[in-house]
KEMITOR-147200 format. One line per 4 residues: their letters; for each residue x, y, z of N, C-alpha, C. Coordinates in nm, 2 decimals. Example, Ala and Ser with C-alpha at 12.3 -4.5 7.8 and 13.67 -1.06 7.14 Angstrom:
<sites>
AS) 1.32:-0.57:0.78:1.23:-0.45:0.78:1.32:-0.33:0.78; 1.28:-0.22:0.71:1.37:-0.11:0.71:1.29:0.00:0.79
</sites>
This chain:
<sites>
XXXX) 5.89:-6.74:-2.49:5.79:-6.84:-2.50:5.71:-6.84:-2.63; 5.73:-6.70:-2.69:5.63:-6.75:-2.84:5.69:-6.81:-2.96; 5.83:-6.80:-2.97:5.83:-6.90:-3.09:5.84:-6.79:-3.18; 5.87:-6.67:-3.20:5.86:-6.63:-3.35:5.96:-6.61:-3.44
XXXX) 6.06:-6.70:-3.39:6.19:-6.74:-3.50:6.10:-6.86:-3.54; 6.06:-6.96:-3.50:5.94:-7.06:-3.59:5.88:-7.00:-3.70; 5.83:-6.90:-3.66:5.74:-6.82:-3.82:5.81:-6.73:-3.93; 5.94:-6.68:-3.80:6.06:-6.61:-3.93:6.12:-6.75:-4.02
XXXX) 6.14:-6.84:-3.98:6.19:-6.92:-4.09:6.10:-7.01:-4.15; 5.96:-6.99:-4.15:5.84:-7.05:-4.22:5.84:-6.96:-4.34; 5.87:-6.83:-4.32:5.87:-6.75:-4.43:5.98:-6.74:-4.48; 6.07:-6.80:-4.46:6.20:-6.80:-4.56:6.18:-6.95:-4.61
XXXX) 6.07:-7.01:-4.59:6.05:-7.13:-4.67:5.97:-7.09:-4.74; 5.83:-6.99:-4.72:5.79:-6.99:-4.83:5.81:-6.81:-4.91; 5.92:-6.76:-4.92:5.94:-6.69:-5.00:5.92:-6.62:-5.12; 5.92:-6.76:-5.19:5.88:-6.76:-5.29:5.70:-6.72:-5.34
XXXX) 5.63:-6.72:-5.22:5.46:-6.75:-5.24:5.42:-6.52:-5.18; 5.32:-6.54:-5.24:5.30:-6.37:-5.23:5.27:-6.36:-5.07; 5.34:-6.36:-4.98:5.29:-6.35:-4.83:5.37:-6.25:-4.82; 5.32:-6.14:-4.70:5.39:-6.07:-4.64:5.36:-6.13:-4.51
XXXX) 5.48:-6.12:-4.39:5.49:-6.13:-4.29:5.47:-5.98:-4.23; 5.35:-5.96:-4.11:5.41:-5.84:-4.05:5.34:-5.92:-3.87; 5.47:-5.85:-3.81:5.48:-5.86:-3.69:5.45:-5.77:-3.53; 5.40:-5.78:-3.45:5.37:-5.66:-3.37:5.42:-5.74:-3.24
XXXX) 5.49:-5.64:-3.15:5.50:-5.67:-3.05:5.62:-5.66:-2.98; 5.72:-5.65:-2.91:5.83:-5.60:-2.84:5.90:-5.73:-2.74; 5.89:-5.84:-2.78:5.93:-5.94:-2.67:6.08:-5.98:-2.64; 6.08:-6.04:-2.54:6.21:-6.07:-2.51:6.34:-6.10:-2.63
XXXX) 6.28:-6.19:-2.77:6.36:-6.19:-2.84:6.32:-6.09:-2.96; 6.29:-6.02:-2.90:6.26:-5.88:-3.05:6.41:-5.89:-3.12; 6.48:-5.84:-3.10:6.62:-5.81:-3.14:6.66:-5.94:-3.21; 6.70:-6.07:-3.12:6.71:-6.16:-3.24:6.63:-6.20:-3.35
XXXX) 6.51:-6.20:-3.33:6.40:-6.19:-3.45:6.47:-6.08:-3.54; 6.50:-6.00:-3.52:6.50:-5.87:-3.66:6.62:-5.94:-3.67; 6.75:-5.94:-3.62:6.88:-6.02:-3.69:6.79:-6.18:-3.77; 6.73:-6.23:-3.72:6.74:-6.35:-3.81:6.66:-6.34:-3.92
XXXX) 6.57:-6.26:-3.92:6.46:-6.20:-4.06:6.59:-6.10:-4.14; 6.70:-6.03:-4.11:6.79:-6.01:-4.18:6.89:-6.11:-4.26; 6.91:-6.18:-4.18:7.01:-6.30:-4.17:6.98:-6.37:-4.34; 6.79:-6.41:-4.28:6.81:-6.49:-4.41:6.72:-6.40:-4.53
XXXX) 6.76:-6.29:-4.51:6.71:-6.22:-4.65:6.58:-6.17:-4.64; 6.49:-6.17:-4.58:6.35:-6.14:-4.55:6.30:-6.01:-4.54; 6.42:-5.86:-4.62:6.32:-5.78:-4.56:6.20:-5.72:-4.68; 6.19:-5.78:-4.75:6.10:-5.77:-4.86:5.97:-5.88:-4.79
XXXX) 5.96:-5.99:-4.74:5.91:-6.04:-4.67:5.83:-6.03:-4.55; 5.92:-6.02:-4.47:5.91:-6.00:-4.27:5.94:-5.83:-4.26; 5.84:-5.79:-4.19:5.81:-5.68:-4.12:5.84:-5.71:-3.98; 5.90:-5.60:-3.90:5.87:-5.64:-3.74:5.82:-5.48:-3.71
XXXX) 5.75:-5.48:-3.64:5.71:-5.31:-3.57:5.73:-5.27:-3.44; 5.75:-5.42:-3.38:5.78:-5.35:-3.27:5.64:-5.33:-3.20; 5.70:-5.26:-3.04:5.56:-5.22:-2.96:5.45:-5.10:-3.04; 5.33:-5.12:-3.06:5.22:-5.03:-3.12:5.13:-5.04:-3.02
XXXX) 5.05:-4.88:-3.02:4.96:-4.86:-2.94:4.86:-4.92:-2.96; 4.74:-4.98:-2.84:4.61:-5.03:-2.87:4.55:-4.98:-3.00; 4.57:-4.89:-3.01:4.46:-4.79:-3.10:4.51:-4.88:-3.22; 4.63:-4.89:-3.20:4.71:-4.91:-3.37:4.67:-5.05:-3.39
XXXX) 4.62:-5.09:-3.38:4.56:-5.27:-3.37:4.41:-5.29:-3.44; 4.33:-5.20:-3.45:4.22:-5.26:-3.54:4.27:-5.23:-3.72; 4.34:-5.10:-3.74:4.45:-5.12:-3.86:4.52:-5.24:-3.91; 4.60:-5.29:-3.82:4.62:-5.39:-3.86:4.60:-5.57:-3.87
XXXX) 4.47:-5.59:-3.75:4.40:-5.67:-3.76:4.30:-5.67:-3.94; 4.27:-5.56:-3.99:4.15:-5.55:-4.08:4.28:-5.60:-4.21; 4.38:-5.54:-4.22:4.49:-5.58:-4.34:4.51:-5.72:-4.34; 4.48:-5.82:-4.24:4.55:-5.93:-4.26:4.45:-6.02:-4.32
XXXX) 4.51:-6.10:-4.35:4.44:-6.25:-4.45:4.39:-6.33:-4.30; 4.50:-6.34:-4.21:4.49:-6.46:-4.09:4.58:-6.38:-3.98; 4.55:-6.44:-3.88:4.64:-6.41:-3.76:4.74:-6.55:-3.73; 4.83:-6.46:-3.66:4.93:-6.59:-3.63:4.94:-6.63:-3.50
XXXX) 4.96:-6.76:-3.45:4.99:-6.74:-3.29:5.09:-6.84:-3.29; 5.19:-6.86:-3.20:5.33:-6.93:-3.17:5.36:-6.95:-3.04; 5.40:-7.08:-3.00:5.47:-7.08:-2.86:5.54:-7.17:-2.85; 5.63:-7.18:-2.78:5.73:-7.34:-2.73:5.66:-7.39:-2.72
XXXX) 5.69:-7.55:-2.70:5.59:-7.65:-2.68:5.65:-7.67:-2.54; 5.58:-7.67:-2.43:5.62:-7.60:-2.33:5.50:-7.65:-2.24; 5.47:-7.76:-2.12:5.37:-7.77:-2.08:5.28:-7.71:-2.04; 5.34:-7.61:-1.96:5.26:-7.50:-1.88:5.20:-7.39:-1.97
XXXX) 5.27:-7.37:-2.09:5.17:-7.29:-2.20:5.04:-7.37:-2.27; 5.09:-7.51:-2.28:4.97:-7.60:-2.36:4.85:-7.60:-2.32; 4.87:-7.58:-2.18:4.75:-7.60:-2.08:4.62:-7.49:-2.12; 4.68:-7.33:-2.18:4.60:-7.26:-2.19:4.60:-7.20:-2.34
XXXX) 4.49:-7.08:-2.33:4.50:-7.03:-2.42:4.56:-6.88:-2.46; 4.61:-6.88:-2.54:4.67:-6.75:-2.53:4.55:-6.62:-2.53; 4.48:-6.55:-2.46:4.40:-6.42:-2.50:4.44:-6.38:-2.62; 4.55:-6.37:-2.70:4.55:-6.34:-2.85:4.51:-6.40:-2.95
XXXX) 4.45:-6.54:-2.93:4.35:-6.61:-2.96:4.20:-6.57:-2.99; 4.17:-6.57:-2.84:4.02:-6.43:-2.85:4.01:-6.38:-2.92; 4.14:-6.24:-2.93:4.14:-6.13:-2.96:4.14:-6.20:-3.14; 4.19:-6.25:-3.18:4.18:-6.29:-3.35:4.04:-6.33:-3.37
XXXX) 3.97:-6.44:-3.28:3.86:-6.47:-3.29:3.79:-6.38:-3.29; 3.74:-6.28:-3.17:3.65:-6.19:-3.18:3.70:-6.09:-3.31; 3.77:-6.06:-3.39:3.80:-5.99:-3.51:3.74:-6.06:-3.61; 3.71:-6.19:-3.59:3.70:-6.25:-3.74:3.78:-6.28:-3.76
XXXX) 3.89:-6.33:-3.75:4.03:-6.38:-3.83:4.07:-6.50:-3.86; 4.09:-6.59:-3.91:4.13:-6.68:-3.92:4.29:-6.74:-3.82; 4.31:-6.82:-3.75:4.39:-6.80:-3.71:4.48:-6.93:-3.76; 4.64:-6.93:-3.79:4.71:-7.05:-3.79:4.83:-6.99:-3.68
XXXX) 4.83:-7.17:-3.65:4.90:-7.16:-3.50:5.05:-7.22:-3.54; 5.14:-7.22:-3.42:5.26:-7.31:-3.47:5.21:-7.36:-3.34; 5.17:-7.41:-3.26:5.13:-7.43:-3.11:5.07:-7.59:-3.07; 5.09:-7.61:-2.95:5.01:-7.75:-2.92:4.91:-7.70:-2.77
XXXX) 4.86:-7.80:-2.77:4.79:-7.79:-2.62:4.64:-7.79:-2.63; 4.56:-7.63:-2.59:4.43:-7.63:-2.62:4.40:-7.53:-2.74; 4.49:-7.45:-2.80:4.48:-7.39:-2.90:4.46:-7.45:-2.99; 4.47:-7.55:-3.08:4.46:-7.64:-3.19:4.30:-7.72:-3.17
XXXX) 4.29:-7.73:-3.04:4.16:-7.81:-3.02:4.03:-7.70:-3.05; 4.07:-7.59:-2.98:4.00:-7.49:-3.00:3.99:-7.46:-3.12; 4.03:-7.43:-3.23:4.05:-7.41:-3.33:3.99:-7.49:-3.42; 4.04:-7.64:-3.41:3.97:-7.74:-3.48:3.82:-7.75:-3.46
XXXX) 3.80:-7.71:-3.36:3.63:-7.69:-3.28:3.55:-7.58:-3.35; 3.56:-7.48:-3.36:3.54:-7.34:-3.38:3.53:-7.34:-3.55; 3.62:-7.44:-3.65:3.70:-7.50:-3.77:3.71:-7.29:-3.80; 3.82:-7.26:-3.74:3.83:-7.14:-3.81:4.03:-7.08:-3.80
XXXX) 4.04:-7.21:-3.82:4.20:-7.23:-3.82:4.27:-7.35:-3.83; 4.37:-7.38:-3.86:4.49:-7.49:-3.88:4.63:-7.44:-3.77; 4.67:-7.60:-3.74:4.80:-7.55:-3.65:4.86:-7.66:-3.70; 4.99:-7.65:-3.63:5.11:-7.72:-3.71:5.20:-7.75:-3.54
XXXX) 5.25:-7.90:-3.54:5.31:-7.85:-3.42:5.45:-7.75:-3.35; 5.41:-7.71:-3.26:5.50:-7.61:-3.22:5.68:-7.59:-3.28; 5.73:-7.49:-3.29:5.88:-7.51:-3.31:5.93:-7.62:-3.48; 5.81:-7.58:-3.54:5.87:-7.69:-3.63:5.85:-7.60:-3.73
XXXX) 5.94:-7.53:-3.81:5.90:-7.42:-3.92:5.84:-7.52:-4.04; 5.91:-7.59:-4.06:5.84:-7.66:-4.24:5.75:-7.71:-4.22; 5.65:-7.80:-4.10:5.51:-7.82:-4.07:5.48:-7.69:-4.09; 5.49:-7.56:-4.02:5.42:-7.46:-3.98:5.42:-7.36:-4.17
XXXX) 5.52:-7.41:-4.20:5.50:-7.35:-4.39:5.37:-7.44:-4.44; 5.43:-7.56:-4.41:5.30:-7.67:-4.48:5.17:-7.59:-4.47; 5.14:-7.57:-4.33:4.96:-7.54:-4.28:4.99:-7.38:-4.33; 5.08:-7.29:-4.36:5.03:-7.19:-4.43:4.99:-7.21:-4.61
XXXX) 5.07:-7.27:-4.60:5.04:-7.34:-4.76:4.91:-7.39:-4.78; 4.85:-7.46:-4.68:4.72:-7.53:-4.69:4.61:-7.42:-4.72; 4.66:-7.32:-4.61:4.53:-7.23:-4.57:4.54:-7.12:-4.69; 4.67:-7.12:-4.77:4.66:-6.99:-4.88:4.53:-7.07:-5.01
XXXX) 4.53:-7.23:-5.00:4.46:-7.33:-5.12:4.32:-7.35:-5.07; 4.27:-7.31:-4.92:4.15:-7.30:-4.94:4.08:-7.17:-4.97; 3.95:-7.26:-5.00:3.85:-7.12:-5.03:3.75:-7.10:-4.97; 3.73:-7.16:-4.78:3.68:-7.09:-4.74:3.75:-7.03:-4.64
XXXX) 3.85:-6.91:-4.65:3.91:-6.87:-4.57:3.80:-6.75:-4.48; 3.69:-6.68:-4.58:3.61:-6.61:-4.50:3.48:-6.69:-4.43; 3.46:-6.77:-4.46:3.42:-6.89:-4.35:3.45:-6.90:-4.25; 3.58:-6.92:-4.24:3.69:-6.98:-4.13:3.71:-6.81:-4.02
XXXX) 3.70:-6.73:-4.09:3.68:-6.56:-4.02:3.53:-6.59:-3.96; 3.46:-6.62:-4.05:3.29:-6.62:-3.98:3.28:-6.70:-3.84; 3.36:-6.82:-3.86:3.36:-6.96:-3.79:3.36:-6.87:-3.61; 3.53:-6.79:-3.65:3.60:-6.71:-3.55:3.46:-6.65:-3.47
XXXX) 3.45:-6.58:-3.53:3.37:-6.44:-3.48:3.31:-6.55:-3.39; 3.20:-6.64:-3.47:3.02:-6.67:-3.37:3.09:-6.74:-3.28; 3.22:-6.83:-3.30:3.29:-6.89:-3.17:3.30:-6.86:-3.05; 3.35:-6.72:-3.11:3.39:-6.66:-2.96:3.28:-6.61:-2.91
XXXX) 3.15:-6.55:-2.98:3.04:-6.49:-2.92:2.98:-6.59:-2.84; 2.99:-6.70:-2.88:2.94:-6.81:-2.80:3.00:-6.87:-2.73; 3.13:-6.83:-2.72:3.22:-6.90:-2.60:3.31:-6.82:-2.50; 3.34:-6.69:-2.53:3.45:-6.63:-2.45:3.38:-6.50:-2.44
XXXX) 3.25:-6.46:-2.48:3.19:-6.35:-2.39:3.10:-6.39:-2.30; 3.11:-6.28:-2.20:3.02:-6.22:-2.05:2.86:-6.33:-2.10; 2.79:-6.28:-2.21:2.64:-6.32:-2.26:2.67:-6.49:-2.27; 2.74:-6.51:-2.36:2.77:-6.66:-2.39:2.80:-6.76:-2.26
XXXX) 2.87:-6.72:-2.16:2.89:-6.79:-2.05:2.80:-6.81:-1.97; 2.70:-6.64:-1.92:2.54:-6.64:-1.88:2.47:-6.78:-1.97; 2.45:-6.75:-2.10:2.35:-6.84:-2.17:2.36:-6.97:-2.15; 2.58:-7.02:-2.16:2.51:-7.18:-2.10:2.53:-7.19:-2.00
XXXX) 2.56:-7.11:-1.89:2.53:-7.13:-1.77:2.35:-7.16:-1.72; 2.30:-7.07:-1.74:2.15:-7.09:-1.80:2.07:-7.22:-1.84; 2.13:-7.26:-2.00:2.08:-7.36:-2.00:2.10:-7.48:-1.93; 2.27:-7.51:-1.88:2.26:-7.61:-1.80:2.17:-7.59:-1.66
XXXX) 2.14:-7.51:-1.59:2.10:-7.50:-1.50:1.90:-7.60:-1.51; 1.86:-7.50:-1.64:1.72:-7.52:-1.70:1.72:-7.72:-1.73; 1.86:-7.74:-1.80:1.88:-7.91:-1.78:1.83:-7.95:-1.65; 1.91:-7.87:-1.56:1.90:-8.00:-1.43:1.80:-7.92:-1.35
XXXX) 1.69:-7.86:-1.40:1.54:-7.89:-1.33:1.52:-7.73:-1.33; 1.58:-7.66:-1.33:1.53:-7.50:-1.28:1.48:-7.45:-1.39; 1.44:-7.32:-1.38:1.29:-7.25:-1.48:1.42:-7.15:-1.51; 1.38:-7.09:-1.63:1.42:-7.01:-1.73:1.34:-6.89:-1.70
X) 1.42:-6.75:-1.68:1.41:-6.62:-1.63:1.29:-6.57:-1.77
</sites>
């Protein structure tokens, strides 16, 4: 379901531009991912690592420029959000999507990422191309962070739960 033959051949379009690709994760097409980042020449490029421990994740959230997220365009995925979303948001990260549904809206909301739609590598090169030519990319990390503080934590759900309550007539604790 995620699509990351979409981002292996977004990066054999943009080759030529100083990106490194690195990849985490063990999914069902792990294996054809590494043949097709062979295939087309990428290992100067594309990284794959494979499964890494929790621990091993604030290392390499802190190295990256942006995070990536990918899926089929797939209804029942569109519907939601991937928690790897969060997890980039609450890091600060900038995120670009290959994705459709509520990730893009999210995103566009929060303005702390660009998506491209799903399964389409040369859109999804375009919007990395876009996001290497601006210059607020630590903006777009800032955007992340207070997003999620205000939307996808325990405190943030309390607060507007709260305020709407205080809207429709009740007193404030």
């Amino acid at each position: 379901m995620q699509a990351v033959e979409t981002l292996i051949r977004a990066a054999r379009l943009l080759q030529d531009e100083p990106i490194r690709w690195h990849f985490l994760g063990e999914g069902a097409n792990y294996e054809a991912c590494k043949a097709l980042a062979a295939e087309l020449g990428l290992g100067e490029t594309v990284t794959l690592y494979g499964r890494r421990p929790l621990a091993d994740m604030p290392a390499f959230y802190a190295m990256a420029d942006a995070m990536l997220v990918s899926m089929r365009d797939d209804e029942s995925v569109n519907l939601t959000l991937p928690g790897k979303v969060q997890s980039y948001m609450a890091a600060g990260k900038p995120v670009l999507g290959s994705i459709a549904g509520e990730t893009p809206d999210i995103l566009a909301e929060a303005q702390c990422g660009l998506c491209a739609p799903p399964e389409d590598p040369e859109a999804f090169a375009q919007t990395v191309r876009a996001f290497i030519g601006r210059r607020d990319q630590a903006q777009m990390g800032e955007n992340a962070r207070k997003y999620y503080l205000e939307h996808f934590t325990k405190q943030g759900h309390m607060d507007r739960l709260e305020a709407m309550l205080f809207r429709l007539g009740g007193k404030r604790s």
